[in-house]
Structure formats: structure tokens, C-alpha cells
Wavefront OBJ file of the C-alpha trace (Angstrom):
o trace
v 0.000 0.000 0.000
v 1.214 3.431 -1.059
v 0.140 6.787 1.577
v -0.211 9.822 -0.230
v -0.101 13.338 2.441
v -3.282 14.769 2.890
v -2.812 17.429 0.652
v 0.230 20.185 3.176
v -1.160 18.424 5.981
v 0.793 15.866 8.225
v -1.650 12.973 8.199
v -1.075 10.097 5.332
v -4.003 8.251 4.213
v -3.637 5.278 1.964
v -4.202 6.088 -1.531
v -7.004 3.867 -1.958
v -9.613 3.677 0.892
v -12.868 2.288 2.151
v -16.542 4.032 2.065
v -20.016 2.989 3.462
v -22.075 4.833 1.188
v -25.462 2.668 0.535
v -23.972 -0.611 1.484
v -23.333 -1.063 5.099
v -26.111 -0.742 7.369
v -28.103 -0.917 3.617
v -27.070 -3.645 0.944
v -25.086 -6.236 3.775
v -24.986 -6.852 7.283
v -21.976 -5.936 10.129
v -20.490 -9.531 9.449
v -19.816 -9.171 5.638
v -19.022 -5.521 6.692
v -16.399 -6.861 9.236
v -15.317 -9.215 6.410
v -14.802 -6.092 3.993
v -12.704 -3.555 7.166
v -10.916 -6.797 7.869
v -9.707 -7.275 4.395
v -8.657 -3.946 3.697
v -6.941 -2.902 6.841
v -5.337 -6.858 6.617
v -4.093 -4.904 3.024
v -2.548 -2.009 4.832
v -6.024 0.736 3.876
v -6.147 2.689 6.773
v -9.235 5.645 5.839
v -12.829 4.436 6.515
v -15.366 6.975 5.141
v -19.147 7.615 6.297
v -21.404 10.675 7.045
v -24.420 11.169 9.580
v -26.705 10.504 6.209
v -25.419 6.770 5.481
v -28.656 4.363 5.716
v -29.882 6.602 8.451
v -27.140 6.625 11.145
v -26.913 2.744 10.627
v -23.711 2.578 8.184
v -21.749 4.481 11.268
v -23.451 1.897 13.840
v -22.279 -0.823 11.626
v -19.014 0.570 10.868
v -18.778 1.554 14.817
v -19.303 -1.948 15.841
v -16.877 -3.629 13.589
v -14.086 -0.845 14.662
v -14.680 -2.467 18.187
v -14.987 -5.946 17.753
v -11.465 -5.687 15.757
v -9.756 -3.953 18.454
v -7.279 -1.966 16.324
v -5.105 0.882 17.468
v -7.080 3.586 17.714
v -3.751 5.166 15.824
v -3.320 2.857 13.255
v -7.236 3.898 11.304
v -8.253 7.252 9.915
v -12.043 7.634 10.025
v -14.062 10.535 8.761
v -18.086 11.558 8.777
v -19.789 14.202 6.944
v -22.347 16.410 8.275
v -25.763 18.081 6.773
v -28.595 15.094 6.476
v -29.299 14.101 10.438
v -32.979 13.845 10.492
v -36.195 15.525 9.797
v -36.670 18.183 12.530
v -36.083 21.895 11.375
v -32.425 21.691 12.929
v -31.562 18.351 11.687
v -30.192 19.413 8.540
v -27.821 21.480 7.255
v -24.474 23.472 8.073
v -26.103 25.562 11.759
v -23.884 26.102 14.689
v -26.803 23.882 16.304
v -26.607 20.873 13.905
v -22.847 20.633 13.333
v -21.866 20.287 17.427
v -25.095 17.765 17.219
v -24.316 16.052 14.393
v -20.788 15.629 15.099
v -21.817 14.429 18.947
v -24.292 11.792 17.688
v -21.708 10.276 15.129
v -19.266 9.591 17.731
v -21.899 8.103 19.797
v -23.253 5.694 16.809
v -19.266 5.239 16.335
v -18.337 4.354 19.756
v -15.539 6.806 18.897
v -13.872 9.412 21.285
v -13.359 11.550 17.799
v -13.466 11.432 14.252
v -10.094 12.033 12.193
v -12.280 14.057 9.685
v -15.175 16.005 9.509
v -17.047 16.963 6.697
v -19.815 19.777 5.570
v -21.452 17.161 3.343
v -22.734 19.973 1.102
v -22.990 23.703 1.287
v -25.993 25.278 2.751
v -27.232 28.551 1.578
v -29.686 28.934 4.432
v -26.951 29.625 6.675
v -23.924 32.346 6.993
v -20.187 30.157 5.741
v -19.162 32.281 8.839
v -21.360 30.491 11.572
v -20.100 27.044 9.661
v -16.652 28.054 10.115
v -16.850 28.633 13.591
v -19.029 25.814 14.722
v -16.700 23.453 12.704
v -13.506 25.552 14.791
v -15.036 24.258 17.919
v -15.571 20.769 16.822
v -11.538 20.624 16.917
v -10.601 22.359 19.453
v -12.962 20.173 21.453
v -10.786 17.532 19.784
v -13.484 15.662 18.690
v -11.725 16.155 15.011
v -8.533 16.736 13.936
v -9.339 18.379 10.022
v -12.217 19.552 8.616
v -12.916 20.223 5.141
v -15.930 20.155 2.448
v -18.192 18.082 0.202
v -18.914 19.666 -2.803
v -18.863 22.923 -2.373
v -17.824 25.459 -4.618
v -13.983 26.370 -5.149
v -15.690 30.114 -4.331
v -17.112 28.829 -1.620
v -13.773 27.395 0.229
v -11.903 30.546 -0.503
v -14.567 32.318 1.609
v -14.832 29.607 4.320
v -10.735 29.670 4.132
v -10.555 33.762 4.593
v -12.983 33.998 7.363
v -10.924 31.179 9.175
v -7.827 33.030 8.745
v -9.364 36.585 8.882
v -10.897 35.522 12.921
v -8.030 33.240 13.988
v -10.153 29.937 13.191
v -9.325 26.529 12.060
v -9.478 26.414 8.167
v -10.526 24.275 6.110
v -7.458 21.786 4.643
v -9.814 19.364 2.616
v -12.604 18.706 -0.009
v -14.246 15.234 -0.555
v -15.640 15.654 -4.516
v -16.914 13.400 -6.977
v -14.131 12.426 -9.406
v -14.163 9.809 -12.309
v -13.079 9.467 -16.246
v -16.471 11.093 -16.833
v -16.985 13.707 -14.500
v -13.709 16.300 -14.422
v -14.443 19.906 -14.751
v -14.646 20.586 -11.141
v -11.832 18.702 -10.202
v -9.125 19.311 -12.933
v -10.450 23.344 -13.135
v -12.056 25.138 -10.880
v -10.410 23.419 -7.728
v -6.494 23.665 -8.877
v -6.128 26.802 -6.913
v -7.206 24.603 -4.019
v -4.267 22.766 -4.445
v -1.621 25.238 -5.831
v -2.634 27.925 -3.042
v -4.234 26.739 -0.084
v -2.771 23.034 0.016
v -5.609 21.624 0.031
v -6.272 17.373 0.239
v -8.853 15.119 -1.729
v -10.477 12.238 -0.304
v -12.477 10.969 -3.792
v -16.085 9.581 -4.209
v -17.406 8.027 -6.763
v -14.309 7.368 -8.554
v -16.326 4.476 -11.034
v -19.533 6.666 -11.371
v -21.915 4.600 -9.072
v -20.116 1.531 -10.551
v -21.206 2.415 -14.190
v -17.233 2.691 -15.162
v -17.053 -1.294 -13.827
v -19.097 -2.331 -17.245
v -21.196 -4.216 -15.453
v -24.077 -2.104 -16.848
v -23.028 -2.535 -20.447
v -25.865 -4.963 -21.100
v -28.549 -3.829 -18.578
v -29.413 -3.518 -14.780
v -27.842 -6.700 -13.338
v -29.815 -7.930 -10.675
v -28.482 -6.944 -6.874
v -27.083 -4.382 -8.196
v -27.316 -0.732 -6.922
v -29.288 0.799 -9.655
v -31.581 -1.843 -9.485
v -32.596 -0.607 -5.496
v -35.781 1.686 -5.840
v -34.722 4.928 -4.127
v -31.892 4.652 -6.809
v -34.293 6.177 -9.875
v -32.407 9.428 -9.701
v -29.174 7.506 -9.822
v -30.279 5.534 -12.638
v -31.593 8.699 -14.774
v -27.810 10.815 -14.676
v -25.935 8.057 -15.016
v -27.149 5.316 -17.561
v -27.355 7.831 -20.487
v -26.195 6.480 -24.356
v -23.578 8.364 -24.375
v -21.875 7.763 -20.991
v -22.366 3.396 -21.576
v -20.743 3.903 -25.374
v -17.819 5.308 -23.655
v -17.301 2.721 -20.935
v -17.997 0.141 -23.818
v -15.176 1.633 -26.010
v -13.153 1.244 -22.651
v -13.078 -2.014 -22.532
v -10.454 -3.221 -25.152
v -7.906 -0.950 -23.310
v -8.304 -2.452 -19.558
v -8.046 -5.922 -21.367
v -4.717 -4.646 -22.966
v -3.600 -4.315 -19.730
v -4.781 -7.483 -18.419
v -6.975 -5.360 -15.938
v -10.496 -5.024 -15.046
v -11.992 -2.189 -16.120
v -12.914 -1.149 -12.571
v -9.338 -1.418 -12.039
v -8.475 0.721 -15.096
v -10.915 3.595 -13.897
v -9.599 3.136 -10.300
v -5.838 3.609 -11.624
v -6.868 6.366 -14.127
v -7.995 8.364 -10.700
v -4.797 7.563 -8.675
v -3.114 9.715 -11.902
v -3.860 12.824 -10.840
v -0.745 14.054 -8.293
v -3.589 16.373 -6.136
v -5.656 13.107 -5.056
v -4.996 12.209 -1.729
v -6.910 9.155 -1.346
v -9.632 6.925 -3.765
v -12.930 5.778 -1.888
v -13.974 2.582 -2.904
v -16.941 0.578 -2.238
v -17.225 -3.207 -1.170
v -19.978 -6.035 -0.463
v -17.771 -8.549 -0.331
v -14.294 -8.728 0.972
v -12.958 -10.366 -2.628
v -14.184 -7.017 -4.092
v -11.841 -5.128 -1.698
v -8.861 -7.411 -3.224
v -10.221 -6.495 -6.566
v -9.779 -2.833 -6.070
v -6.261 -2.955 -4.727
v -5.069 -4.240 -8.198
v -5.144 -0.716 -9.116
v -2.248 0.501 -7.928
v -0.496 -1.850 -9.788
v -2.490 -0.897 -13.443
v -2.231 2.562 -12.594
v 2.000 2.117 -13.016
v 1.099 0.575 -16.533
v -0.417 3.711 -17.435
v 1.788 5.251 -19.728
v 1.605 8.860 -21.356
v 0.419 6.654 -24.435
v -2.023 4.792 -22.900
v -3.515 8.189 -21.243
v -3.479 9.603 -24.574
v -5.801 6.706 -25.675
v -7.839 6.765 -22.978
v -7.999 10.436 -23.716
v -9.247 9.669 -27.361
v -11.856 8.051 -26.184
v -13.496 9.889 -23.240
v -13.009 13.058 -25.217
v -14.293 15.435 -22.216
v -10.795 16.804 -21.262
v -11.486 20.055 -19.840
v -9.696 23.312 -21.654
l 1 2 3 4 5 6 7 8 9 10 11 12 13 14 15 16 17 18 19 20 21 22 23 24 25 26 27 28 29 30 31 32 33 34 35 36 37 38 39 40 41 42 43 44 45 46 47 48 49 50 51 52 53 54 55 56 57 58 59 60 61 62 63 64 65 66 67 68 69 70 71 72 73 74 75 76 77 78 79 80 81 82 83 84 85 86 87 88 89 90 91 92 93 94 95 96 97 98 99 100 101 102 103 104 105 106 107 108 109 110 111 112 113 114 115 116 117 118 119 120 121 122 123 124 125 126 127 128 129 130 131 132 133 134 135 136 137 138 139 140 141 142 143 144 145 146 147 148 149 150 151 152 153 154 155 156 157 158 159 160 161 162 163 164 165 166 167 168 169 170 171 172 173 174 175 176 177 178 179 180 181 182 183 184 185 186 187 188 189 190 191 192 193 194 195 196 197 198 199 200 201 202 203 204 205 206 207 208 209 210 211 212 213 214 215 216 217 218 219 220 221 222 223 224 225 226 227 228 229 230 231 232 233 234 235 236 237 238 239 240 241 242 243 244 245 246 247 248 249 250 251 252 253 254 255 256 257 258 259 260 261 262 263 264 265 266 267 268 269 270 271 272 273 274 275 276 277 278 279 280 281 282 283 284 285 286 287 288 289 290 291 292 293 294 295 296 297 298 299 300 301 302 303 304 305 306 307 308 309 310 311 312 313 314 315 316 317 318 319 320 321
């Protein structure tokens, strides 16, 4: 396992790393979750992702539970939640003074956690002042119940402002963003964020580096059964992603990850681990095979060659000017 800095910060994450998202507390249960940790910690992954919003408080539970029954150093794992979807009351949501200290308190409890090593604003919320964010996400660490905070999402106009009022007050800024990054979604990423990187120092944790596992291929010939598309609150999901256009890409995709005796889940895993100003990948597992599956990356993303990028290049055709 490689560790890549998180962005000018101290802490090392390993480059590729493991996320909750719908599955645990959702798809499978703590034991194939447990099965999943196990595997990827056994393979030296030491960043667990989840937010508040995960199947209702349930992935953390799940995730929580496993932590304990494996009894790892507390130093040895990196874990992170994101904060804006608690609940339905009026102060259950979003980026309040009220709802991040709450938010942040009822994640560790579902944990079982003193602290979280990360702490995300899951989105940006216009309904209330970046300022107030700021400092309710200040306290948060110097309550050391996180050690970094950072965004989800948000605009690169957005940061700056949360980063100036930090600095302007004598706050903790933000050092991190956590945006969706994949072969066909780029602009954001390779644009409007590189004075993220160049200026502030900012690191990445990725999500959705295989487009809600359309970049796998495994929808090139339908909805497989099981699979997440096929789950009903997944019609929005289903709608953006499975467009013409987007499967005849990951179609033409497929010769190249066979040249390089690869899946091509692996390919668009390795094609992510490219870019210098990632920090670390989030992947996604239901079964701890799948978690030995995604390591292979790192060792396709050394066969990518200029040449090979240049193909790939030819046939996303959506590199941003």
C-alpha cells in the first residue's frame, strides 16, 4: 500500500480507501461488513469513510461496531463523517452552529468513537452564513473531537470564503474537499479546484471514482440484478448516469483495460490515482474479494503510460480546456 499526504497536511491516508455509502447498514450486514474492514486494513487501507446521512445513522453503527470488535489501534485507522442530512426536525439538517456540534456528537456516539479524524460539511448550505459554519466546525476541533475539517462539494468560491474567514478571525481552516471524481466527470476537479491545491494546500479524499459503478461495465448490457441501480430509491441515480452516451464510452473502454490485463474497474480506479492532487480513492465493497479487486489498481495505474492516457484520452473526449 502506497500513503499519499493529505494534501500540506501531516496525516497520510492510503491512496485507496474504504466508504459505506449505501452498502453497510443498507445492501449487507456488520459480518460481511467486518469481512470487507478486515480485508482492507489486513491490506494495509487505513481511511474508513461515512457521514451522519449513510442508511440513516446505521452505516456508522455498523461501521462503529466492527471498529470495536477488531480492536485496532485507535492510531493505526483514519475515520471521517460528513455532516448536513441528520434527520427531519427543522435543525436536523444542514451546516447551523446547532446541527454541526449535534451532528458531530451523535456520530461519535453511533461510532463508539472518542473523535473522528475528519469532519465533513457534506454539502454547502445557503440557508446559513459560511461564517457560523466556520466557527461551529472551529469548535468541533478544538474540542478535539476532530482533527481536520474540510468540504463536500462545495464550490472552489465557496472554500476561498470559508478559508478567509478562518484566517481573517483566527479559526481553524478548512485543509480538505471530498468531490466526486471519475473518467467522466472532471471539470470541477481538474479546473475550478487547482487553486485549491496550488494555493491553499488543500487534500482530496475521492467519491465516486467508477460513477456509481457504471465505469465497472457491469451495466453494459442492462441492470444486473443486486445491483445498486436496481434498489428503488436509486431512480435518480439511474436517470444521470445510464445515459447512451456515458455506456458507449465505458464500452469503447473495454479493449484498453483488457490490454492491460486489468479489469476495467481497475483501469478507472488507476486512471484516478493519476492525478498528483488526489490524496486518497474511496472505494466501495460487499464482499471482501471485491476489496482485493480494487487494490489491483495501484499496480495498473503504473502501466499507465503517457500513451495509454493519450488513448484513454481519445476516447473519453471530455478533457477540460
Amino acid at each position: 500500500m502506497n500513503y499519499r499526504r493529505l494534501g500540506k497536511a501531516g496525516l497520510k491516508l492510503s491512496e485507496l480507501s474504504l466508504g459505506a455509502w449505501v452498502t453497510y447498514g443498507g445492501q449487507v450486514g456488520e459480518e460481511t461488513a467486518a469481512a470487507c474492514m478486515k480485508a482492507a486494513y489486513d491490506a494495509g487501507i487505513n481511511f474508513f469513510d461515512n457521514a451522519e446521512a449513510y442508511a440513516n445513522g446505521n452505516a456508522e453503527k455498523v461501521m462503529g461496531s466492527v471498529l470495536k470488535e477488531m480492536g485496532w489501534r485507535r492510531e493505526s485507522y483514519v475515520v471521517s463523517t460528513k455532516i448536513f442530512w441528520g434527520g427531519e426536525g427543522p435543525n436536523d439538517t444542514g451546516l447551523s452552529f446547532k446541527h454541526i456540534v449535534e451532528g458531530v456528537n451523535n456520530s461519535l456516539r453511533r461510532f463508539q468513537l472518542e473523535y473522528v479524524d475528519l469532519v465533513f460539511a457534506h454539502r454547502p448550505d445557503p440557508n446559513t452564513p459560511i461564517e457560523e459554519t466556520v466557527r461551529a466546525f472551529d469548535q468541533v476541533i478544538r474540542q478535539g473531537k476532530a482533527f481536520y475539517w474540510g468540504t463536500s462539494e462545495w464550490s472552489a468560491a465557496e472554500i476561498t470564503r470559508a478559508d478567509g474567514i478562518a484566517r481573517q478571525y483566527g479559526l481553524t481552516p478548512p485543509s480538505m474537499e471530498q468531490p466526486q471524481y471519475n473518467m467522466l466527470s472532471r471539470q470541477r476537479f481538474e479546473v475550478e479546484y487547482v487553486p485549491l491545491y496550488r494555493d491553499l494546500g488543500y487534500g482530496t479524499t475521492i467519491f465516486s471514482p467508477l460513477a456509481a459503478g457504471l465505469l465497472t461495465g457491469k451495466y453494459n448490457n442492462g441492470i444486473p440484478k443486486g445491483s445498486r441501480m436496481e434498489l428503488p430509491d436509486m431512480g435518480w441515480l439511474r436517470e444521470s448516469h445510464l445515459t447512451p452516451k456515458r455506456l458507449e464510452i465505458v464500452k469503447n473502454l473495454e479493449p484498453v483495460a483488457k490490454d492491460l490485463g486489468a479489469t476495467q474497474a481497475q483501469l478507472a480506479l488507476a486512471w484516478v490515482l493519476k492525478n498528483p492532487n488526489v490524496s486518497s480513492v474511496i472505494t466501495g465493497a460487499s464482499r471482501p474479494e471485491q476489496v482485493g479487486e480494487n487494490l489491483k489498481a495501484i499496480e495498473v495505474a503504473d502501466k499507465l503510460t503517457p500513451e495509454v492516457m493519450e488513448r484513454i484520452e481519445g476516447i473519453l473526449g471530455n478533457k477540460p480546456e
